[in-house]
C-alpha positions in Angstrom: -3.8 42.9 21.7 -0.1 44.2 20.1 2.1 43.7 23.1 5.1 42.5 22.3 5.8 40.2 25.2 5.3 36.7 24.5 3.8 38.2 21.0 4.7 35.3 18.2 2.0 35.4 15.9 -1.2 37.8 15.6 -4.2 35.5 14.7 -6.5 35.8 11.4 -9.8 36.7 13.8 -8.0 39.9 14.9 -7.7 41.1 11.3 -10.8 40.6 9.0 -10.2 43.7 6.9 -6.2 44.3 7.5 -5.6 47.2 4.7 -8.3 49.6 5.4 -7.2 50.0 9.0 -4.3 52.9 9.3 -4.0 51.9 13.2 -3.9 48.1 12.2 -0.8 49.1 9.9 0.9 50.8 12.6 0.4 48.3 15.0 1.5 45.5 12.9 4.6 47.9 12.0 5.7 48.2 15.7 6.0 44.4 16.2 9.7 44.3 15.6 10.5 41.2 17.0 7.5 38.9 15.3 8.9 35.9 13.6 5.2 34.5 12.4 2.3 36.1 11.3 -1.3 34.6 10.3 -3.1 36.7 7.9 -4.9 33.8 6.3 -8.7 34.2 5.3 -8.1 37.9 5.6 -10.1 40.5 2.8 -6.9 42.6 2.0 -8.0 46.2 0.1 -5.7 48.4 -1.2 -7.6 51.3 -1.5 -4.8 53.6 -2.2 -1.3 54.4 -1.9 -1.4 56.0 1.3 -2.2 52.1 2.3 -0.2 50.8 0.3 3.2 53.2 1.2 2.2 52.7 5.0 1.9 48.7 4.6 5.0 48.9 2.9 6.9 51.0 5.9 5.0 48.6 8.4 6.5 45.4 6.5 10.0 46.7 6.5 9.9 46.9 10.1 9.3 43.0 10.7 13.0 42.6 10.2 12.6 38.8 11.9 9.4 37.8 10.1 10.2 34.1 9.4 6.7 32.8 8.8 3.8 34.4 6.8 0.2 32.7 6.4 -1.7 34.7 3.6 -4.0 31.4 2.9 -7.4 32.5 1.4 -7.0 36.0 1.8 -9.7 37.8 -0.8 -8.7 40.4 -2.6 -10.9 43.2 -4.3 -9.3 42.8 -7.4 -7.0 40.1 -8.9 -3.9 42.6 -8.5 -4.3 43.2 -5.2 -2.6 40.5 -3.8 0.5 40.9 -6.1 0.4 44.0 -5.1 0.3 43.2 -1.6 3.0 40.7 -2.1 5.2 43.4 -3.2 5.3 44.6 0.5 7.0 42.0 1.4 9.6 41.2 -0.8 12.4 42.7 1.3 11.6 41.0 3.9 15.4 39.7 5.0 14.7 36.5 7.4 11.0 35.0 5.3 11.2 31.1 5.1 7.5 30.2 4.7 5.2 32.0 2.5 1.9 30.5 2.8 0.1 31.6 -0.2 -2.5 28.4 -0.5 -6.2 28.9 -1.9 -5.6 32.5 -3.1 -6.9 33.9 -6.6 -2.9 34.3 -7.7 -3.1 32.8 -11.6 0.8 33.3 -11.4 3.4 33.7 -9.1 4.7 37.5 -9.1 8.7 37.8 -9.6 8.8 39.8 -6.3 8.7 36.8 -4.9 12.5 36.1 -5.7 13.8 39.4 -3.6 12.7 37.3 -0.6 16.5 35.6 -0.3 15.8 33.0 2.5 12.8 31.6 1.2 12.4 28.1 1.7 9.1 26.9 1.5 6.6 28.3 -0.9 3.2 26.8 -0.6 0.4 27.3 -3.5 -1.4 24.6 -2.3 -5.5 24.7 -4.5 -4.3 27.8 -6.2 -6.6 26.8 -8.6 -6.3 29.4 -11.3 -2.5 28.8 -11.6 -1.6 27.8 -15.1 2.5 28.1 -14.7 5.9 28.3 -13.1 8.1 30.7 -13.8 11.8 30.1 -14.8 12.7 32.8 -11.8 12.1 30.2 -8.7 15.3 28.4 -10.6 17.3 31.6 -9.8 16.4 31.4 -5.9 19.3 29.4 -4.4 17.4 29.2 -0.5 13.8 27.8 -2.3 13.5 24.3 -1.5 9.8 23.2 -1.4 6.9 24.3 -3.3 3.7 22.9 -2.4 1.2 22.5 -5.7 -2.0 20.3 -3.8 -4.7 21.0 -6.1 -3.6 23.2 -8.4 -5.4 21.7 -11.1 -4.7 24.1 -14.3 -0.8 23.8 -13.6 0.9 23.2 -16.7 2.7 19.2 -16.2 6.0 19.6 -14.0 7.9 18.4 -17.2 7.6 21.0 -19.1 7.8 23.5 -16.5 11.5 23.4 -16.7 12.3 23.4 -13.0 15.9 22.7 -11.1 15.9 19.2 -10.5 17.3 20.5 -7.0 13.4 22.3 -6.4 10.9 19.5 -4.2 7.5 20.2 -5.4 4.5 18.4 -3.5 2.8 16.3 -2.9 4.5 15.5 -6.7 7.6 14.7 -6.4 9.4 14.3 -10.3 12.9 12.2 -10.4 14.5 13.7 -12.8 18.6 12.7 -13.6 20.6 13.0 -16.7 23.4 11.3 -18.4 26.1 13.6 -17.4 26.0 12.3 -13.3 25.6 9.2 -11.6 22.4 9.9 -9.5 19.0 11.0 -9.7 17.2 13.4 -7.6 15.5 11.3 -5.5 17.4 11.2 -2.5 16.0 14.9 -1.5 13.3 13.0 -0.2 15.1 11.7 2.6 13.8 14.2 4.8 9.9 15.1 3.4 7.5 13.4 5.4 4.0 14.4 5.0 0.9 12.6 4.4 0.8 12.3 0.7 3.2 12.0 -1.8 3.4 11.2 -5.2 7.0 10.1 -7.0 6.6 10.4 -10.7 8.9 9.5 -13.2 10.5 6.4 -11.5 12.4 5.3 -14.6 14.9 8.0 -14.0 16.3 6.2 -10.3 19.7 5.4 -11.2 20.4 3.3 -8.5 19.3 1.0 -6.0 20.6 2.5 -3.4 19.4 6.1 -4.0 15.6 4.3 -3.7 16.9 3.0 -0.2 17.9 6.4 1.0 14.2 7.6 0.5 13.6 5.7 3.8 10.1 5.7 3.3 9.2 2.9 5.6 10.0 5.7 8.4 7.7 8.0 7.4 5.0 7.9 10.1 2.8 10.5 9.0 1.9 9.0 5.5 -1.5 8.0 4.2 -1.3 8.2 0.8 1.3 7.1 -1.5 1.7 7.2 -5.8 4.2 5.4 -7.4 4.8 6.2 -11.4 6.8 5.2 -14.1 6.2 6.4 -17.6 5.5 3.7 -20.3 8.0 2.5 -22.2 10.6 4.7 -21.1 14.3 3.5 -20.8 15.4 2.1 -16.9 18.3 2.4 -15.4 17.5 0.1 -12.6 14.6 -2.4 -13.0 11.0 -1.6 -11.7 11.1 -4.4 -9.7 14.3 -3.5 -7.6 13.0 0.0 -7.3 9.9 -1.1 -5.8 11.3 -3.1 -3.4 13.2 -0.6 -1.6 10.3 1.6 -1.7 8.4 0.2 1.0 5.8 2.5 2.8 5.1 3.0 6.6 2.9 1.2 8.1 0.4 3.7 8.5 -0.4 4.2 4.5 -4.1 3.6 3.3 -4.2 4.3 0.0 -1.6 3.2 -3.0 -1.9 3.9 -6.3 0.9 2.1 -8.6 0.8 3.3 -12.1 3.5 2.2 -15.3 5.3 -0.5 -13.4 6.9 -2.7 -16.5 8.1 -5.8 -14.2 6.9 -9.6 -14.3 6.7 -9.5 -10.8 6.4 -8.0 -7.6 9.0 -7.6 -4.7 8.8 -9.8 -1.8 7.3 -7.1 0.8 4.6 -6.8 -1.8 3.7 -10.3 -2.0 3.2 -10.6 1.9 2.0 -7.0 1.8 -1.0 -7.8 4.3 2.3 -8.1 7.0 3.5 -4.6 6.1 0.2 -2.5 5.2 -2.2 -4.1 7.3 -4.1 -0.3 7.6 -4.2 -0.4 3.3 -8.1 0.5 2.6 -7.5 1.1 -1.4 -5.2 -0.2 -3.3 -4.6 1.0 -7.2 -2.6 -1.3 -9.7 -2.9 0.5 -13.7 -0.7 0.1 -16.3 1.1 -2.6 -15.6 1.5 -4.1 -19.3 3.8 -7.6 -18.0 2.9 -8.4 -14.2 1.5 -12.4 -15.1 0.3 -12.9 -10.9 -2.0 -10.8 -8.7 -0.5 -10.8 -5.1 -2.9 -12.0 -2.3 -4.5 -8.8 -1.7 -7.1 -10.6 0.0 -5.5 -11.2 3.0 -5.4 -7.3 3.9 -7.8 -7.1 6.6 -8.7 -3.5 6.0 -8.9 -3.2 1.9 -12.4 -1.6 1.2 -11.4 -0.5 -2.7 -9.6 -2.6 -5.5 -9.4 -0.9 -8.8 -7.2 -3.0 -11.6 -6.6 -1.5 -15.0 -4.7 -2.4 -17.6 -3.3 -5.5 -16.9 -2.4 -7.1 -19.8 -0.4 -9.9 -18.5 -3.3 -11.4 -16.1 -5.4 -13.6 -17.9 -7.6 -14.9 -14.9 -8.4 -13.9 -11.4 -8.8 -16.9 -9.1 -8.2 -17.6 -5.2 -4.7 -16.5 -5.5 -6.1 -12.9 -5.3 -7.3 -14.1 -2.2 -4.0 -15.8 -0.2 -5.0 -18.7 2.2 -3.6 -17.5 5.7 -7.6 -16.1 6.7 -10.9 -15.7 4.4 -10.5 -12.9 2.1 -11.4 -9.4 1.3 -13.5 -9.1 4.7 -14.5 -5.8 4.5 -13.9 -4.9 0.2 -16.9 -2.9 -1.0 -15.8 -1.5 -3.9 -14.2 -3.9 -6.9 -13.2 -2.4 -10.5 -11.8 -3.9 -13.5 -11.2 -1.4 -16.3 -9.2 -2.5 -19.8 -8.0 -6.1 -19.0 -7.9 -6.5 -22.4 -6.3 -10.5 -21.4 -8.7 -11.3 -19.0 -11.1 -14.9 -20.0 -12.1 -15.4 -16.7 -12.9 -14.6 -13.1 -13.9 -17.4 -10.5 -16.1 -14.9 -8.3 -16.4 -18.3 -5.6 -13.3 -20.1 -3.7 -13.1 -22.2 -0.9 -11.4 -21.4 2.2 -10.6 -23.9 5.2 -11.1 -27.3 3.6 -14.7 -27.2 4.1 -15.6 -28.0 0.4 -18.3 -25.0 0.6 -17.5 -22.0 -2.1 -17.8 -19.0 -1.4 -18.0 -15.3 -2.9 -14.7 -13.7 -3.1 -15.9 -10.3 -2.0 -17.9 -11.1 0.7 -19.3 -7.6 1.4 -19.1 -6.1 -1.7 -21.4 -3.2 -2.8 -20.1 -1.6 -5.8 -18.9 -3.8 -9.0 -17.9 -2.2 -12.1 -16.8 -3.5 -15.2 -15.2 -1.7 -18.1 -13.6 -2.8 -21.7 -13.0 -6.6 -21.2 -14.1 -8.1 -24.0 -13.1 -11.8 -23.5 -14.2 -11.9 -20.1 -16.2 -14.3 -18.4 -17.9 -14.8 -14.6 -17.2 -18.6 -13.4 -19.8 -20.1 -11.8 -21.9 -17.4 -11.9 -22.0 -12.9 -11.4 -20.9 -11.9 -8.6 -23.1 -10.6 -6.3 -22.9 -6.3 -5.3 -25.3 -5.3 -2.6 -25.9 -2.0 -4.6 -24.2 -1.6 -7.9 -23.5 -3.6 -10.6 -22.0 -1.9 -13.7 -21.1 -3.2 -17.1 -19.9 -0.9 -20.1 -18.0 -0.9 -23.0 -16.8 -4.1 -24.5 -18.0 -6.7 -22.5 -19.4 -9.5 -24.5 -18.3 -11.8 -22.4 -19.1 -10.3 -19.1 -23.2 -9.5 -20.4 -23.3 -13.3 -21.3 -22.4 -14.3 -17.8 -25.5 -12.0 -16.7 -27.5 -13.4 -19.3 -27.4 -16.7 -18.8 -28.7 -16.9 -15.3 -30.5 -13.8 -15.7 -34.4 -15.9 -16.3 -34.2 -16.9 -12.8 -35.3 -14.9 -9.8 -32.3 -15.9 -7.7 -29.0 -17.2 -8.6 -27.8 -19.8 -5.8 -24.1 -20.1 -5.4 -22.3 -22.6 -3.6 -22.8 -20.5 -0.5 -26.3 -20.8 -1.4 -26.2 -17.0 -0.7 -28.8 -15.3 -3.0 -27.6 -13.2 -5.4 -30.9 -11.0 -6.9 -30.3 -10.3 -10.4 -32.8 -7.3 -10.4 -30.5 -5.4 -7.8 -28.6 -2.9 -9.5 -27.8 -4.1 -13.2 -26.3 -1.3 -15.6 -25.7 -2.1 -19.2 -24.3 1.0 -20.5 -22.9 0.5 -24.9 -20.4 2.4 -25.8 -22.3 4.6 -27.2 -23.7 5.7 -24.6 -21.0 6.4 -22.7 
């Protein structure tokens, strides 16, 4: 199981209780010429420093140990890890330290001894709280990977070098001593989520562009922030529109964009995201027009929030190309504090019959509109209709149809008003 030849990683299954093994130690010790080594899911025990001095000898001897996977290793105590860690922190050629889904609620300053480090991953760390200052003082650390790390203090006030990519949260960060932002060091991430926060920092159009984003096969899922009311060096609006994902994304989530309107890929956007399956517009205080959204053949969530430059939601949500929203189940509204009214029927091929807008839908939910109203009549959710906070408007739409059994729409498509109606006050809530 240790020979050397063709030896290039030993596997997690060999290894379920690596530290209380003197043998294992020694064995581990006399593969000189490992470059990766999988440890993940291991129970590590340091049991005393016998272990501990041997694991430490046996480390040393990995001289060209470029990769190390310590993902959900247990620990008897909380300190054993660090103390584990310290093991390897002369390790002269590291790149990769996976330390993912571990117990660590810091990171241990050992960790900056390890000169080539490049990647440090503490993916769902989930007792993290902080960053220290010391990553700033490794010149070779490039990435660290922060997925689910829940308790982490924000990014901004971790203090970090702009030059550092965390991820999947990316922060642009620039100042007004150079010409450029940070963003560019995305050129070559590509993974399948990303989020770029802080957008109002890009200082140019063309440092956007070099992003290249459109080239980034692997993507899924994509976040796009600005902060509110920050100052722009380059308009949201021109940023955006050289941000344009890959064709495999299926989920966005656009949050603080301050522009009228949208770019031109993201007015035809069925052409270039036909795989979209949720879409997320909040915060958007001046967009005036919803882009046809319906024409995305594939879009199973809408959620729009905070609006408050859309005063109506008609059949231009819907585009005119090919009926719309064939396969939305899922439709929220949430703070459109502007929004009078929502025409839930439109016609499509010059037939003269209406139609629902959401064809399939199952799930409807409705929070803080006050001066909205349904036109001609709710719309119908095969399972879940939701109402809550101020919506005067929205409960008289319900109301007033609400003695009949059946509401018939120009579809003549039943709609049953005893399906799934929640009125929840405020409150309640």
């Amino acid at each position: 199981m240790f020979q050397q030849t063709h030896q290039s990683e030993v596997f997690k299954r060999h290894f379920p209780y690596l530290l209380e093994d003197h043998d294992i130690i020694q064995a581990i010790g006399s593969l000189t010429k490992l470059q990766c080594l999988n440890l993940s899911e291991c129970s590590l025990f340091v049991r005393a420093d016998s272990h501990l001095s041997g694991m430490s000898e046996a480390m040393r001897n990995l001289t060209e140990l470029c990769y190390l996977n310590l993902s959900g290793c247990s620990t008897g105590v909380d300190e054993e890890l660090s103390i584990f860690l310290k093991c390897i922190s002369n390790l002269p050629n590291l790149e990769h330290l996976d330390l993912s889904n571990t117990g660590l609620t810091r990171v241990p300053d050992c960790i900056c001894s390890l000169r080539k480090l490049h990647t440090l991953d503490l993916s769902y760390c989930f007792r993290m709280k902080s960053l220290p200052a010391i990553l700033n003082e490794m010149d070779s650390l490039k990435f660290v990977h922060l997925k689910g790390c829940n308790q982490l203090e924000p990014l901004e006030e971790a203090g970090l070098n702009k030059k550092l990519i965390t991820l999947p949260r990316f922060l642009v960060q620039a100042d007004y001593h150079h010409s450029s932002s940070n963003l560019a060091l995305l050129h070559d991430v590509n993974r399948t989520d990303l989020v770029i926060s802080r957008l109002e920092n890009v200082k140019s159009v063309q440092e956007a562009r070099s992003v290249r984003l459109m080239e980034k096969g692997r993507m899924k899922e994509m976040k796009l922030n600005w902060t509110t009311d920050s100052e722009r060096f380059v308009e949201d609006v021109e940023v955006l529109g050289e941000l344009v994902p890959p064709i495999t994304l299926e989920m966005l989530y656009i949050d603080g964009y301050s522009s009228v309107r949208f770019p031109e890929w993201f007015t035809g956007i069925a052409d270039h995201l036909p795989n979209l399956n949720w879409i997320s517009l909040s915060n958007l205080p001046n967009c005036n027009a919803l882009p046809p959204l319906g024409q995305l053949p594939n879009l199973e969530g809408l959620y729009l929030s905070q609006m408050h430059g859309i005063w109506k939601i008609d059949r231009d949500l819907c585009g005119t190309r090919r009926p719309s929203f064939p396969r939305l189940k899922y439709f929220s509204l949430h703070k459109m504090e502007s929004l009078e009214v929502w025409y839930t029927t439109y016609s499509h091929g010059g037939d003269g019959v209406s139609k629902f807008m959401f064809p399939n839908l199952h799930v409807l939910l409705i929070n803080d509109c006050p001066n909205l109203r349904l036109k001609p009549c709710p719309h119908r959710a095969e399972e879940w209709w939701s109402i809550s906070g101020r919506c005067d408007g929205v409960i008289s739409s319900w109301e007033e149809t609400a003695s009949q059994t059946t509401i018939s729409s120009p579809s003549s498509a039943p709609v049953t008003t005893q399906r799934s109606c929640e009125h929840c006050p405020p409150s309640s809530r």
